[in-house]
matplotlib code that plots the C-alpha trace (Angstrom):
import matplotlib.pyplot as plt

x = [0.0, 1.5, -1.3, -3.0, -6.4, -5.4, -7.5, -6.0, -6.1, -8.9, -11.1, -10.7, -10.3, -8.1, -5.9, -1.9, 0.7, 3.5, 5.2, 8.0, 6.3, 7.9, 6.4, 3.1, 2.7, 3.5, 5.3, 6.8, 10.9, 11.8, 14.4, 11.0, 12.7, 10.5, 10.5, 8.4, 6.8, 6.5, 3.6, 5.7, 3.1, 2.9, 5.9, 4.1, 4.1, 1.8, 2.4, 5.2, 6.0, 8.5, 12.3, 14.3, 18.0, 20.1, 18.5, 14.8, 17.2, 18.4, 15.0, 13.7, 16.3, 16.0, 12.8, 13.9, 16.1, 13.9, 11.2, 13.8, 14.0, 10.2, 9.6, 12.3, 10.6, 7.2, 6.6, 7.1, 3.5, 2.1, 4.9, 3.1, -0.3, 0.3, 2.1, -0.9, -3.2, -0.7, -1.3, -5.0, -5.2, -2.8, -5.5, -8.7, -6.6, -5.5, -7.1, -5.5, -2.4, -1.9, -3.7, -1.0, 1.7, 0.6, 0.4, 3.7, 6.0, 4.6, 3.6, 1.0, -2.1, -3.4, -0.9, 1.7, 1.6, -1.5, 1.2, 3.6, 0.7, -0.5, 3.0, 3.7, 0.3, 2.2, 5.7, 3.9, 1.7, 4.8, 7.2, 4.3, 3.8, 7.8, 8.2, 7.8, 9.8, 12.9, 15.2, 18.4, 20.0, 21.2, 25.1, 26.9, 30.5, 31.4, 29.7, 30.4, 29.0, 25.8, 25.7, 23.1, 22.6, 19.7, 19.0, 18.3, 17.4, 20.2, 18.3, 17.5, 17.7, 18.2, 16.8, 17.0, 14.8, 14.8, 12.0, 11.4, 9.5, 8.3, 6.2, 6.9, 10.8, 9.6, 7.4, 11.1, 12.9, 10.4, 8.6, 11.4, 13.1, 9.9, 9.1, 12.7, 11.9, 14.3, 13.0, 13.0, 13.9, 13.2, 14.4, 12.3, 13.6, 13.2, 11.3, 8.5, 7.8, 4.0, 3.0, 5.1, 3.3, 0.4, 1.4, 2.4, -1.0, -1.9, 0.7, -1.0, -4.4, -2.3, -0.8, 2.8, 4.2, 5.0, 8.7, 8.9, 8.2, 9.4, 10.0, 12.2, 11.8, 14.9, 17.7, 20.2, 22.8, 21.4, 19.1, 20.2, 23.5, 22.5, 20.8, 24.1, 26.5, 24.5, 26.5, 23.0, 22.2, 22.9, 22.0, 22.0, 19.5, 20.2, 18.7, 19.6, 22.9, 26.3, 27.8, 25.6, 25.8, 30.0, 29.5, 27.5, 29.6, 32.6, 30.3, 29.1, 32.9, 33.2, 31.0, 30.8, 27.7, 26.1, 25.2, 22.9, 23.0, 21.0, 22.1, 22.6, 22.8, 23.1, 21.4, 21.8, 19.2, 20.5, 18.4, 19.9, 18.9, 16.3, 14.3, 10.3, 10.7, 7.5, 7.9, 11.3, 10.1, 7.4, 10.1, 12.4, 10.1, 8.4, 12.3, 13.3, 10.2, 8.0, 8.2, 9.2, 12.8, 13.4, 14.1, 17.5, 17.3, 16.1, 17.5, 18.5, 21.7, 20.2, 22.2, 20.8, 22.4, 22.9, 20.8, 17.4, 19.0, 17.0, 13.9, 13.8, 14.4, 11.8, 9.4, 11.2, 10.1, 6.8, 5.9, 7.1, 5.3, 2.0, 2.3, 4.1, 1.2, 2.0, -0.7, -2.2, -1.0, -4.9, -5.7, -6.3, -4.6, -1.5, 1.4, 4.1, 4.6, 6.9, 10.0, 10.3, 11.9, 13.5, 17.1, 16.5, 14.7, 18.0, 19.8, 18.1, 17.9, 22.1, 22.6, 20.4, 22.8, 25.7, 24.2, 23.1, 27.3, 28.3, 26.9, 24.2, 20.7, 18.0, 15.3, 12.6, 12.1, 15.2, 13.1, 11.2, 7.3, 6.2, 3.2, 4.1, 5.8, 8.9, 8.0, 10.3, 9.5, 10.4, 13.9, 15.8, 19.2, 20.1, 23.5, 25.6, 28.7, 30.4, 32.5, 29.6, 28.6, 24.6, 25.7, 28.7, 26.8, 23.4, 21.1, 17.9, 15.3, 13.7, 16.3, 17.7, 20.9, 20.7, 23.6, 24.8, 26.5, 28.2, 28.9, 27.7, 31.5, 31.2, 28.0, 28.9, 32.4, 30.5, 27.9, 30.3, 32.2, 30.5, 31.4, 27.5, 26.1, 22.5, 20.3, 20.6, 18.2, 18.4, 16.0, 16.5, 14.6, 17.7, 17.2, 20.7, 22.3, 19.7, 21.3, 24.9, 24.4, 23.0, 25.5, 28.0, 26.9, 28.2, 25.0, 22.9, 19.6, 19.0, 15.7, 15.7, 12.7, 11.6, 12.5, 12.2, 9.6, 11.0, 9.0, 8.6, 9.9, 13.1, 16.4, 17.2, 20.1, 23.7, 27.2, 30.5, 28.6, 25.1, 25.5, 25.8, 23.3, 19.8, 16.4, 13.2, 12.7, 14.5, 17.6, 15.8, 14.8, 18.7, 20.1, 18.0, 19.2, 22.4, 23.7, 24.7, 25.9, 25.3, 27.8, 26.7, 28.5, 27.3, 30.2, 30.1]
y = [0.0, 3.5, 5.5, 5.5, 6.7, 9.9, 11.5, 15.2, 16.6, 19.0, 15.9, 16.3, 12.9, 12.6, 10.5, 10.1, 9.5, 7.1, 6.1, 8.2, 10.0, 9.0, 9.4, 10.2, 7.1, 6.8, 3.7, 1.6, 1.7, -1.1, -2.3, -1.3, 0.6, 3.2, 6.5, 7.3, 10.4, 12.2, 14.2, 17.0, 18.5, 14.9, 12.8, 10.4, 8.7, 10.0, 7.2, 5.3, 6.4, 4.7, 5.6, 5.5, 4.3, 4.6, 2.3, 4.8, 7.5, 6.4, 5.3, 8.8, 10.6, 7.8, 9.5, 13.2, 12.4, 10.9, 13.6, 16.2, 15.6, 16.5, 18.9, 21.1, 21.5, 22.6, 26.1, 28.4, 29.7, 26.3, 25.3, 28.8, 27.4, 24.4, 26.3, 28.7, 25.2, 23.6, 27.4, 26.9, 23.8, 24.4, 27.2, 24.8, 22.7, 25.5, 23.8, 20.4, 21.9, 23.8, 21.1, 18.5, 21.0, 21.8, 18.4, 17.1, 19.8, 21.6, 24.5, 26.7, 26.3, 29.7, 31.8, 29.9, 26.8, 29.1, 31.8, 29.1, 27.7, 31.1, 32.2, 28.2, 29.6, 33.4, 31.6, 29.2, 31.6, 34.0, 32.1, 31.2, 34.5, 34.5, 31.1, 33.0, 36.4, 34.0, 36.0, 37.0, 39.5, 40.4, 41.5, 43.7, 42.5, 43.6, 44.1, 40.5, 38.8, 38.8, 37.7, 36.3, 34.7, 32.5, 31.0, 27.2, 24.6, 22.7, 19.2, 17.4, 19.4, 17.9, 19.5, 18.5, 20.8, 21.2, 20.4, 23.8, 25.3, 21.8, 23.1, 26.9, 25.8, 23.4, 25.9, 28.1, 25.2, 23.2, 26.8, 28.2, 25.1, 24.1, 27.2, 27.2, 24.0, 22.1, 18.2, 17.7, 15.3, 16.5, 15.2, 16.4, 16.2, 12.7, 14.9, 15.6, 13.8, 14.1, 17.6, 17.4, 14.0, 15.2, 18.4, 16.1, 14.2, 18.0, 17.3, 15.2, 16.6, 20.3, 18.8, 18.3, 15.1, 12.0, 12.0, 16.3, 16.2, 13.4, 13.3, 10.7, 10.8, 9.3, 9.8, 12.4, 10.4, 7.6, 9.4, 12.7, 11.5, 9.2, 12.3, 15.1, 12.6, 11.5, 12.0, 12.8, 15.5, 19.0, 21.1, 21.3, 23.3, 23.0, 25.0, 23.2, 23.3, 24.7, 21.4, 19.4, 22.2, 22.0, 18.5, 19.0, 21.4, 18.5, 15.9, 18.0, 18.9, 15.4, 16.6, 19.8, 20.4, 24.1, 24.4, 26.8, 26.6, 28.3, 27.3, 28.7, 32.3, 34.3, 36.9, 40.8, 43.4, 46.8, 48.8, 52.6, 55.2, 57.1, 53.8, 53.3, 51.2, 49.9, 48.7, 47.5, 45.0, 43.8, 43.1, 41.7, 39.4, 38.0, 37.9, 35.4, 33.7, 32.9, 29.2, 28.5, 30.4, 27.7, 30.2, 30.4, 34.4, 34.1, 37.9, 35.9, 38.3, 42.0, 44.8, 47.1, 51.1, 51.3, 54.3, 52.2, 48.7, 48.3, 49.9, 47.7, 45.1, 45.4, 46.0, 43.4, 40.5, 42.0, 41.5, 37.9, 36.5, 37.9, 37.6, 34.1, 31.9, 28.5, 25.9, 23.3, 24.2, 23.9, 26.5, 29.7, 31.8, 29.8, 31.5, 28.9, 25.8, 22.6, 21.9, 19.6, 16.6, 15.3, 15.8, 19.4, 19.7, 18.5, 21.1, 23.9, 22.6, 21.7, 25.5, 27.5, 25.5, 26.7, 29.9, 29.9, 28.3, 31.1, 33.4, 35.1, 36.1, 34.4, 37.0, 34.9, 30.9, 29.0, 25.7, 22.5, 23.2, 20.7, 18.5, 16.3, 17.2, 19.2, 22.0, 24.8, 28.4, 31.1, 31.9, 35.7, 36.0, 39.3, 40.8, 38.8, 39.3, 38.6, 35.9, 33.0, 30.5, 31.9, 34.6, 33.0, 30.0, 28.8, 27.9, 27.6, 27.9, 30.1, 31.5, 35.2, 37.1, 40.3, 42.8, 46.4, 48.8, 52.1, 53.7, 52.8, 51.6, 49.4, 47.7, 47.2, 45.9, 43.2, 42.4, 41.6, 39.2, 36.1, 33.4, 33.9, 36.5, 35.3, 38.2, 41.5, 44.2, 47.6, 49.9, 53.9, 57.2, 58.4, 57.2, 58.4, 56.0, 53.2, 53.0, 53.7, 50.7, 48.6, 49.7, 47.9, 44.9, 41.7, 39.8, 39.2, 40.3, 43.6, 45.0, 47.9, 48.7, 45.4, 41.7, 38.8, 39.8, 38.1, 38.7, 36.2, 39.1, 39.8, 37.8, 35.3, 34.4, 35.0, 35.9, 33.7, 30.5, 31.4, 30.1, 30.9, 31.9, 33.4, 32.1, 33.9, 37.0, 37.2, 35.6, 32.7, 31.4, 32.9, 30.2, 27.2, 28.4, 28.7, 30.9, 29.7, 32.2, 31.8, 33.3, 34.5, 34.6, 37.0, 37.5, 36.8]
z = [0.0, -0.7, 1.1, 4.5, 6.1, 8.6, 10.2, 11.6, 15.1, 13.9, 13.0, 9.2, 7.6, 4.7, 2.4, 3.3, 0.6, 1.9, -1.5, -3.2, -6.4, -9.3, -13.0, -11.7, -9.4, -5.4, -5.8, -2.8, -2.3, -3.7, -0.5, 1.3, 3.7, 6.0, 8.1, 10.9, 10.8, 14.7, 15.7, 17.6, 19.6, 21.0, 20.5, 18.9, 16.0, 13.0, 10.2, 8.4, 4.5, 2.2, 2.3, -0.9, -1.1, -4.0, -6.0, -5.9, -6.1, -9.7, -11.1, -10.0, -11.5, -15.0, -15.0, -15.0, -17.7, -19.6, -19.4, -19.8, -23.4, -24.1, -21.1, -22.3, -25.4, -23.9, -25.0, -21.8, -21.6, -21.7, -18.6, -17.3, -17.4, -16.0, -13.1, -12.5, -13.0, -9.9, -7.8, -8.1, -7.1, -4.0, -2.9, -3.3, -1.1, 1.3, 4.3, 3.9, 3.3, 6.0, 8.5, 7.3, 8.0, 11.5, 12.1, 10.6, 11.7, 14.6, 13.3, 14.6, 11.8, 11.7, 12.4, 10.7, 8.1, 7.0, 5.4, 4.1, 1.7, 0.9, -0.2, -1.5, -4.1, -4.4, -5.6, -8.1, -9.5, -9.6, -11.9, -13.7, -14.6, -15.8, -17.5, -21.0, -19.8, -19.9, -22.2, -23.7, -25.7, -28.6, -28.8, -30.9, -32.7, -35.8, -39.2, -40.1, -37.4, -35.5, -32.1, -29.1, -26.3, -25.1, -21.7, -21.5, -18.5, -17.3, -16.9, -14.3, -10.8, -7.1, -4.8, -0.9, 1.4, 5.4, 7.8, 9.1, 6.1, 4.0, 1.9, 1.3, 0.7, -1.7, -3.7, -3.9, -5.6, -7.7, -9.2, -10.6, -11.7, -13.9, -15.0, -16.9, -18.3, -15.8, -14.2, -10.5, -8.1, -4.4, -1.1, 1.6, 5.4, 6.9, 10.1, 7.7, 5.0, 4.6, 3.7, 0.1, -0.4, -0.4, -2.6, -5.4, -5.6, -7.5, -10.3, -12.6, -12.2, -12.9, -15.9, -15.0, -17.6, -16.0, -14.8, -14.4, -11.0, -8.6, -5.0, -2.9, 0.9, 3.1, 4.9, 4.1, 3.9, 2.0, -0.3, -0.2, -0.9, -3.4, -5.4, -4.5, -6.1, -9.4, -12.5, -14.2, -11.6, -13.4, -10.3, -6.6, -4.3, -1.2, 2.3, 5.5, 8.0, 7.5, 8.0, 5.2, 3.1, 3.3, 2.2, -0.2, -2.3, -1.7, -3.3, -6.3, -7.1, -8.6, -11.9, -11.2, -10.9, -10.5, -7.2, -4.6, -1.0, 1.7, 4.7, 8.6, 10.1, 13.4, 12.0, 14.0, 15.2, 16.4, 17.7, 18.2, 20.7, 18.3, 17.0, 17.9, 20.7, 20.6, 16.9, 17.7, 20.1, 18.4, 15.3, 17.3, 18.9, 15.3, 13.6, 16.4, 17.8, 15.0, 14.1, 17.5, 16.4, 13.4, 11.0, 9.6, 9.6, 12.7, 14.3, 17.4, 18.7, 20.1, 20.1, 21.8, 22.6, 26.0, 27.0, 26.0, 26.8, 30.2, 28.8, 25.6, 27.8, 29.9, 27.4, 25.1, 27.9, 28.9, 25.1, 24.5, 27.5, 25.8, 22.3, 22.6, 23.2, 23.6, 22.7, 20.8, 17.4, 15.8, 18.7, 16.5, 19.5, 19.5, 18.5, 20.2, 19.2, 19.6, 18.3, 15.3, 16.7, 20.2, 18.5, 17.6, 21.3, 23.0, 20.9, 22.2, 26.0, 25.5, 24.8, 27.0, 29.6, 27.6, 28.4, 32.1, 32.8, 30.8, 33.2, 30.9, 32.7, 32.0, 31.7, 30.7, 30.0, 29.9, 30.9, 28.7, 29.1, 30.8, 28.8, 25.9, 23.1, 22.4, 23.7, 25.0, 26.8, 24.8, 26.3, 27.0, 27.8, 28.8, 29.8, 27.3, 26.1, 21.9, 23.4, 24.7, 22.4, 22.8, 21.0, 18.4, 17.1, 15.8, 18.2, 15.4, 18.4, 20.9, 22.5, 22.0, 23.6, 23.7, 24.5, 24.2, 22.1, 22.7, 18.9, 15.6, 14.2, 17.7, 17.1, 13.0, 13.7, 16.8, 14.0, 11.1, 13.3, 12.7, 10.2, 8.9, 6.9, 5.8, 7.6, 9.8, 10.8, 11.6, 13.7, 14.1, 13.1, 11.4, 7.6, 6.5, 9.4, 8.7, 5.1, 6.0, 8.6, 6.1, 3.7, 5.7, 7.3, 5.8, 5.2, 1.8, 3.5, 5.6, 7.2, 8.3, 11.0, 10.8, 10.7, 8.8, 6.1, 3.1, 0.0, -3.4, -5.6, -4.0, -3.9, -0.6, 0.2, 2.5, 2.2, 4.2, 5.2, 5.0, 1.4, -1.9, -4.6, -4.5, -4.3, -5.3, -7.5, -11.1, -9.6, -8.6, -12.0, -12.9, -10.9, -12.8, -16.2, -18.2, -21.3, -24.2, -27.0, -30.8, -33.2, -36.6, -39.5, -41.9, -44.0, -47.5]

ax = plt.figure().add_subplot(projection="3d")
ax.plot(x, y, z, "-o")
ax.set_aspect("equal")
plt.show()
């Protein structure tokens, strides 16, 4: 069997993928090797789906190949339509989407897996719109030669996405990569498989060919592996840890392959003397707290001038213990949920240790919740200093250090000192110093008087080890083609 009756917290019953989705069919792995998916809000178990090996891994990407040849070909408005056709289906589905992402990842339903599908509809509908605004240029030589360029697919496309945004980081590979006339094969996060399953049982009814779209849930370091390495793999998108993403680039070396990865941050938020308190907290509260702080841009180091430091403070804590409220992710007042896994649980409770023995105060939290689950206060350290670990290295949950600054070369000089560079945010009145800050902080992202609201139609992406490449917006659909020039010759 490659499906399963569920039936969702909320009471809705519905229809559960379990097979990998290759060439328009859930098919069993054919070792018949499984995952267990884990109800996070419960620590329990949800249901069992198949895990591919490097066997599934080659007959998925045998598929891609294959329908690479004819896909390629498909005129760009027609890949549009089918694009749009997947969008619109997505949003009939809105409800189901978003339930099976609560329930697989954790996620708050209303106030959270709700946005990812409505931007997962925004991102397909947005490439859609450019799959036949794909373009290239005409160049000037000499009189007896007439040049161009034109921008082609590469092939087939592997694409391995994390477990704290399933569905929305899926719409930000597969989108662009179709709508260029690229193939697919995805590896989602072994944590939560589900969600994407049931996203792909929309491709064949929105017209996507047989063997353009595939998806191969495992391990990492079977399947995702298995994919990285694959001499028929053209291209690599990858969003996930510093550490895979390393190995990833290591692997892809062997056949060069182009790659994109998006992977870990300790993202800054300064806050000067002159900013709107007020909106500062609320900012700085959403850029580290929202999805339970699984955000990779998460703003998670504070600096904070010292002659508002106590008073954000104050206000800073006073705001999270209201607007953080921890629940039953189906609740529509919930705000908090649990962490993704027990693994990713003991990571947060090992460094909020870390940071009590470092001799940071804990201003609020720094304790499990106690009710099943993974569940963990939302934690702030105050009085911290550049050297503790809290405030060096990823942490990638609920947990915030917040410190002070005396001059604006101080705090720029503290901020650029980190071997990440994905996001930082700036808050201040002043709109020539908001841009001459921005101007100089090393990271590919920067807010200024807010945090963390990313947007479809503009680039993503870090510099140093935050990653390399950009996802969404014109450079998005950049990345999934390549330029091939055509000389002329018009001489007699």
């Amino acid at each position: 069997m490659t499906s399963i009756e569920l039936t969702l917290p909320n009471g809705v019953k519905y229809t559960q993928p379990t097979g990998l989705f290759i060439n328009n069919e859930f098919v069993p792995s054919k070792a018949g090797g499984t995952i267990e998916s884990i109800n996070p809000s419960t620590a329990k178990p949800i249901c069992s789906v198949f895990a591919g090996d490097e066997t599934d891994v080659d007959i998925a990407v045998a598929a891609a190949k294959k329908a690479y040849k004819s896909w390629k070909k498909v005129t760009p408005t027609e890949r549009g339509a089918i694009l749009y056709k997947f969008a619109d289906l997505a949003e009939k589905n809105f409800d189901l989407l978003t339930a099976v992402e609560a329930f697989d990842a954790g996620k708050p339903a209303k106030q959270n897996s709700a946005n990812d599908v409505t931007e997962l509809i925004n991102v397909f509908r947005y490439y859609a719109g450019y799959a036949d605004k794909v373009s290239g240029r005409t160049i000037s030589s000499t009189s007896e030669k007439f040049a161009y360029t034109v921008r082609e697919p590469l092939g087939v496309c592997g694409q391995v996405i994390p477990w704290n945004f399933p569905l929305l980081m899926a719409a930000w590979k597969i989108a662009p990569a179709l709508a260029a006339g690229n193939t697919v094969v995805m590896k989602p996060s072994e944590f939560t498989p589900l969600s994407i399953l049931v996203l792909m049982t929309f491709a064949a009814e929105a017209g996507v060919p047989a063997g353009v779209l595939n998806v191969v849930n495992g391990l990492g370091s079977i399947a995702g592996a298995a994919l990285v390495s694959h001499p028929d793999v053209a291209k690599v998108a990858f969003t996930g840890s510093t550490a895979t993403g390393k190995r990833i680039m290591q692997t892809a070396a062997g056949t060069l392959k182009k790659v994109t990865l998006e992977c870990g941050g300790k993202s800054p938020l300064i806050i000067f003397d002159d900013a709107d308190l007020d909106s500062a907290v609320m900012w700085a509260h959403i850029g580290i707290m929202y999805n339970s702080g699984q955000v990779c841009t998460s703003t998670s180091r504070l600096y904070v001038h010292e002659k508002v430091y106590d008073e954000f403070c104050t206000k800073f804590v006073e705001h999270v213990k209201k607007a953080s409220v921890i629940g039953d992710v189906f609740d529509d007042s919930t705000f908090h949920g649990p962490q993704v896994s027990k693994p990713q649980f003991d990571k947060i409770m090992s460094y909020i240790d870390i940071g009590k023995k470092e001799g940071a105060t804990v201003a609020l939290g720094g304790e499990a919740i106690d009710r099943e689950g993974y569940f963990i206060y939302p934690t702030v350290f105050t009085h911290v200093n550049d050297n503790m670990r809290i405030v060096k290295e990823e942490i990638f949950g609920p947990v915030v250090a917040i410190g002070s600054f005396t001059s604006e070369e101080d705090v720029i000089e503290r901020c650029n000192a980190s071997e990440y560079g994905l996001g930082a945010a700036v808050f201040s009145k002043d709109v020539a110093r908001a841009h001459r800050v921005s101007g100089e902080l090393e990271a590919g992202m920067v807010w200024i008087n807010s945090s963390n609201d990313s947007d479809f139609r503009i680039p993503f992406g870090g510099y140093k080890l935050s990653g390399m490449g950009r996802e969404l917006g014109i450079e998005g659909i950049d990345n999934y083609t390549q330029v091939k020039a055509v000389h002329v010759n018009i001489a007699k």
